[in-house]
C-alpha positions as CSV (number, residue, x, y, z in Angstrom):
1,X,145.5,192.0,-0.2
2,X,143.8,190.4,-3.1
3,X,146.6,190.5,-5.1
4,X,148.0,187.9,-2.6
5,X,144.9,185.5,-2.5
6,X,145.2,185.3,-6.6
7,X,148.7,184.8,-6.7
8,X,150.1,181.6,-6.5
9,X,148.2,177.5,-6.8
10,X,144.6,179.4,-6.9
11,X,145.0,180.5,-10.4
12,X,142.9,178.3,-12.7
13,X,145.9,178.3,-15.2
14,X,148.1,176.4,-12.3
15,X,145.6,174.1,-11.4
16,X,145.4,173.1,-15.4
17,X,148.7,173.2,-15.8
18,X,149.4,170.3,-12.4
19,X,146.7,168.3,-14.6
20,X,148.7,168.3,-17.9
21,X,151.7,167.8,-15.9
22,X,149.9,164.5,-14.1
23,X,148.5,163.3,-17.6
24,X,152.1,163.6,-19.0
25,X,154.0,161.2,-16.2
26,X,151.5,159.0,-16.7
27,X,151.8,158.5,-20.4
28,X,155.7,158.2,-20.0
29,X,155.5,155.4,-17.3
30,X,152.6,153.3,-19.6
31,X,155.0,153.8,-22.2
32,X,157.9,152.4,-20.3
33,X,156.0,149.5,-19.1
34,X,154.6,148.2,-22.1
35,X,158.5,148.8,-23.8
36,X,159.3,146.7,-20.7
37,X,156.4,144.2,-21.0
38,X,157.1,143.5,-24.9
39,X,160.6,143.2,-24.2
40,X,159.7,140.4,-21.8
41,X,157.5,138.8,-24.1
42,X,160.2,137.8,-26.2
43,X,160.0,139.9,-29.2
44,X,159.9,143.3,-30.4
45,X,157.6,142.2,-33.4
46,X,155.2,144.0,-35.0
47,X,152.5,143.0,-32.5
48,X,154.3,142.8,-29.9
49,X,154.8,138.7,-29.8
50,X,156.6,136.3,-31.5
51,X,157.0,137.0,-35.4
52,X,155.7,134.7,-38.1
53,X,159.6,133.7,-38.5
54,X,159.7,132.5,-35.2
55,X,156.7,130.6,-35.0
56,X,157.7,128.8,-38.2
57,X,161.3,127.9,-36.8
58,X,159.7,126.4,-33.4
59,X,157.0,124.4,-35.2
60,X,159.9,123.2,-37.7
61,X,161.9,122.2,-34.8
62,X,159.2,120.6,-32.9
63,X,158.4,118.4,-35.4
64,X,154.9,119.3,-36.4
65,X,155.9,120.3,-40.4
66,X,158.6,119.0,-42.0
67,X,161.5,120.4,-44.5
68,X,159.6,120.7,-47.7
69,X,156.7,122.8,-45.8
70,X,159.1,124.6,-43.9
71,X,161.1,125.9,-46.7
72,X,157.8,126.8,-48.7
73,X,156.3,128.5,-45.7
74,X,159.9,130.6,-45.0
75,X,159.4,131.6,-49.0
76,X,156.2,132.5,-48.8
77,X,157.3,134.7,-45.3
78,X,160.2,136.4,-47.3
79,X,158.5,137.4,-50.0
């Protein structure tokens, strides 16, 4: 008879092992959604937003540097 009471979810090592279990799916669905998130963002740059590159291209063609700075800034980026 207590055989039966100890077998089964009342075992400390089950109970420990429905925690790790819990802690795992929830690390694989923040992981998804921050893949997800930087995907949406536009960029899989290094932190997660737009790189330097592209930053220097939409100011370039926004008109708020012109040729000369642009090409210095995209050497300075490359190197």
């Amino acid at each position: 008879m207590g055989y039966n009471i100890m077998y089964g979810y009342g075992r400390p090592e089950h109970f420990l092992g429905g925690i790790l279990e819990l802690v795992f799916w929830v690390l694989i669905v923040v992981i998804i959604l921050k893949l997800l998130r930087r995907r949406k963002m536009g960029g899989w740059g290094r932190w997660g937003g737009s790189s330097a590159m592209n930053l220097l291209e939409e100011r370039y063609v926004k008109g708020e540097i012109g040729k000369e700075e642009f090409e210095q800034k995209k050497k300075d980026l490359m190197s």
